[in-house]
C-alpha positions in Angstrom: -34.5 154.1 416.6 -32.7 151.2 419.0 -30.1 150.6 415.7 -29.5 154.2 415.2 -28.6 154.9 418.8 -26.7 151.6 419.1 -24.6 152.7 416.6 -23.7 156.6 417.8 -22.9 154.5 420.7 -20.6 151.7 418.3 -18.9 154.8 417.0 -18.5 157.0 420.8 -16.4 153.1 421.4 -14.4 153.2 418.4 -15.9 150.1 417.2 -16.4 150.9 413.5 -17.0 148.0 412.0 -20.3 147.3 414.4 -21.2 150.8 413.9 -21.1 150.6 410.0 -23.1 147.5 409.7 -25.9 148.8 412.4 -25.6 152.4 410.2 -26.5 150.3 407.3 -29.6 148.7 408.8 -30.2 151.7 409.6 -29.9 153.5 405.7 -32.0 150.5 404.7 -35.0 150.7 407.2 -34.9 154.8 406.0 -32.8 155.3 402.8 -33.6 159.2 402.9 -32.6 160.3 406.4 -29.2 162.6 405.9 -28.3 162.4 409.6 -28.0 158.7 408.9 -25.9 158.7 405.1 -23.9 161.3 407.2 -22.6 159.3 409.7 -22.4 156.1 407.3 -20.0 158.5 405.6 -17.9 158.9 408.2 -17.6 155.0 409.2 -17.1 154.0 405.1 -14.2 156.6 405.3 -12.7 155.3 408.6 -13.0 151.9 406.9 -11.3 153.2 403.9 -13.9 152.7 401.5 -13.5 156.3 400.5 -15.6 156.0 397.1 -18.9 154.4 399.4 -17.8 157.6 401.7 -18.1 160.5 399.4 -21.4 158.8 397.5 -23.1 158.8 401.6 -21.7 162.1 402.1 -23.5 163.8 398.3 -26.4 162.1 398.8 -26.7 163.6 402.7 -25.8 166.9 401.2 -27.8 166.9 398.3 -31.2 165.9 400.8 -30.0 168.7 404.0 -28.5 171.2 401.3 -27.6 174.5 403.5 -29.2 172.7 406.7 -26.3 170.1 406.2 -23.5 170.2 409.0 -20.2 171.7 408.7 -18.6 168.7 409.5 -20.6 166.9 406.2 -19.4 170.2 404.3 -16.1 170.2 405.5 -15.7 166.8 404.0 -16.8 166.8 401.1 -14.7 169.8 400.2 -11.7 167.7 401.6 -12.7 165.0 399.3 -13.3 167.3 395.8 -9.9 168.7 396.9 -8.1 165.5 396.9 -9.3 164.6 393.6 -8.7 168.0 392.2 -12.4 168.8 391.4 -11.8 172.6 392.0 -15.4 173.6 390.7 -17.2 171.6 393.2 -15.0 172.7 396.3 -15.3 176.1 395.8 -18.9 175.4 395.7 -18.9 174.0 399.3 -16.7 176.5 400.8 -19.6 179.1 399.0 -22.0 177.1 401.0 -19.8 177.5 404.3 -19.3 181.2 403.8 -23.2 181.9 403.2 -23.9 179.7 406.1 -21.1 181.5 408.7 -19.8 184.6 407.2 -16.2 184.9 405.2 -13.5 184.6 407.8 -9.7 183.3 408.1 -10.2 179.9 407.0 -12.3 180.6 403.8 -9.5 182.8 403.0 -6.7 180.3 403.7 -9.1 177.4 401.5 -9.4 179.8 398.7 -5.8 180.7 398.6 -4.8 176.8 398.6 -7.2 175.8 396.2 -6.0 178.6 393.8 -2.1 177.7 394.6 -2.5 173.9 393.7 -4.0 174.9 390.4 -1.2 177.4 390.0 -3.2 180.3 389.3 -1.2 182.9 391.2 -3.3 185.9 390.3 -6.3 184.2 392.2 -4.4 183.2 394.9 -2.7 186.6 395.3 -6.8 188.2 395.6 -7.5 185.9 397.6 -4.8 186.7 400.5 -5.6 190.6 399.8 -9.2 190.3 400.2 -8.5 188.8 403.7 -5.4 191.4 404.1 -8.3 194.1 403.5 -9.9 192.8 407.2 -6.7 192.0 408.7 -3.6 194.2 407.3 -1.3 193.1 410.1 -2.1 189.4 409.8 1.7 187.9 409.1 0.5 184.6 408.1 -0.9 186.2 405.3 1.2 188.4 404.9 3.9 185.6 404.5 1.7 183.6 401.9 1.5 186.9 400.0 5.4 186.6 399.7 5.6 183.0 398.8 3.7 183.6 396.2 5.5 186.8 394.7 8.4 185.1 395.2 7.1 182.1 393.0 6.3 184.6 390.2 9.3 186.2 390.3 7.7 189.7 391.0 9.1 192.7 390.1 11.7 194.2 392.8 9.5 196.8 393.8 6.2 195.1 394.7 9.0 191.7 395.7 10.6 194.3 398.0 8.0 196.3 399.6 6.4 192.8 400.7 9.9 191.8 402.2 9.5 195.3 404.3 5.9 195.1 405.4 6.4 191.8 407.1 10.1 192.7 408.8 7.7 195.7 410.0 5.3 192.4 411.7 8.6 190.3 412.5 11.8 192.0 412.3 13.8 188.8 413.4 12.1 186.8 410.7 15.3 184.6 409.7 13.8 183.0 406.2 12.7 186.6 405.6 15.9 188.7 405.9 17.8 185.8 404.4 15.5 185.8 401.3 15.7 189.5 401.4 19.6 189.6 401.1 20.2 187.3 398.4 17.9 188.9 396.7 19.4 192.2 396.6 22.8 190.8 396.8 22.2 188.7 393.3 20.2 191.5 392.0 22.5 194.2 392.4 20.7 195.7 395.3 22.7 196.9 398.3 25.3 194.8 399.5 26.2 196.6 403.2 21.8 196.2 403.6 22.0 192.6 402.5 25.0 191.3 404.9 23.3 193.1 407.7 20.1 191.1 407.0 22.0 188.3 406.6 24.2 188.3 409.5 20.9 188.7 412.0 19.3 185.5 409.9 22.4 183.6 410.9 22.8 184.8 414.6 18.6 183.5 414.7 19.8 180.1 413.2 23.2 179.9 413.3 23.7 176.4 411.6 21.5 176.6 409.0 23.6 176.1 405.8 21.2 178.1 403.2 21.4 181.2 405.5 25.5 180.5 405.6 25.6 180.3 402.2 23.6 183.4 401.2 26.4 184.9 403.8 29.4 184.1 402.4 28.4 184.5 399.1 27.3 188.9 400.4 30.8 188.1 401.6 32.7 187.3 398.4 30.6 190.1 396.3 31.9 193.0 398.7 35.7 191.5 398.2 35.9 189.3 401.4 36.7 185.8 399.8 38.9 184.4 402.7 36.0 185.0 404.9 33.1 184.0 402.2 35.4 181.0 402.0 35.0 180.2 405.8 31.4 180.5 405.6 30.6 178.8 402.5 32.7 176.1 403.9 30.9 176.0 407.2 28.1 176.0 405.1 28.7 172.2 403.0 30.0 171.1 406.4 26.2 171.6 407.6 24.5 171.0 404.4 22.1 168.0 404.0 21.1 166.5 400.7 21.3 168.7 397.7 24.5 170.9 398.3 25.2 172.0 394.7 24.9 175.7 394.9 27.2 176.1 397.7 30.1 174.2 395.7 29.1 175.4 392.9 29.9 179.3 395.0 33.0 177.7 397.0 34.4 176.4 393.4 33.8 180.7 391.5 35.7 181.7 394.9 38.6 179.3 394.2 
């Protein structure tokens, strides 16, 4: 007992490297306790010995099962999700939800882990299941978007997305800029696309994607010394990768 509490206080000091060797002592006197494999987890990952880490944090798990702690739960899914182990994660986060009820974050975990394993469908259910409780919730809302606009989506679902969340945020700059050049390359209405376009701008009036979608709406109504301006405006600000706005200056000229 004097080790184990000499080491929650090692660990309250920041003084790892004491607490890890007083937490092995302590693994050794009782090699079965998952309170103590827990916490020797969490000192081997500190350390960086991340494969000793997630070894002490299965075998806690697999001796507390749905009596272990969040905390040991939340890291082990962190762990299967780094090394892309989508099975197991999904697991834990079944765990989590039986344990606490389905809420935000086992929406948003599901909807990553879906994502990085590009399986759209998936992710799409996952951020409408949580849309089902929350309709007006604009975060999801906006990964709902992301992830039409990743699959190219037909205009009609792609559009009615763009509406719903300029219902939640009607100043949403990456939102009516995304709108516009969508209809405005799509051959969607032009005089609806420069309005959006102009109130992205006049929320971020520097930004040289949101110039660029501008003067290009410019040039397709017939306005090329102004789509010039613009466009120009637009290089002037641009950082990095600048090819589609000379590549729109250049069909201008």
């Amino acid at each position: 007992m004097y080790y184990w509490y000499a080491a929650r206080q090692a660990i309250d000091n920041k003084q790892y490297p004491e607490a890890y060797v007083l937490l092995q002592f302590c693994n050794e006197l009782k090699p079965d306790d998952a309170q103590t494999l827990y916490y020797l987890g969490a000192m081997q990952s500190a350390l960086r010995h991340d494969n000793e880490a997630k070894t002490s944090y299965e075998r806690a798990y697999a001796l507390s099962k749905k009596d272990a702690p969040d905390e040991l739960l939340d890291q082990l899914m962190n762990i299967y999700v780094h090394e892309e182990d989508w099975k197991k994660a999904l697991e834990i986060r079944d765990v989590l939800d039986e344990k606490n009820g389905y809420d935000e974050m086992s929406a948003i975990t599901r909807y990553r882990i879906y994502a990085m394993q590009n399986k759209p469908k998936q992710a799409i259910k996952a951020v409408d299941d949580y849309l089902k409780i929350d309709p007006d919730n604009l975060r999801f809302q906006l990964f709902r978007l992301e992830l039409l606009e990743h699959t190219k989506a037909k205009k009609k679902e792609l559009y009615a997305q763009y509406e719903r969340i300029l219902e939640l945020d009607p100043y949403n700059a990456m939102v009516l800029n995304n709108y516009a050049y969508h209809l405005a390359t799509h051959g969607g209405d032009l005089n609806k696309a420069e309005r959006m376009s102009s109130l992205a701008i006049r929320e971020q009036p520097n930004n040289p994607v949101f110039l660029d979608t501008y003067g290009w709406i410019l040039h397709l109504k017939g306005q090329d010394e102004l789509a010039k301006f613009y466009l120009t405006k637009a290089l002037q600000n641009a950082q990095g990768d600048a090819e589609e706005i000379q590549q729109h200056l250049e069909a201008i000229k």
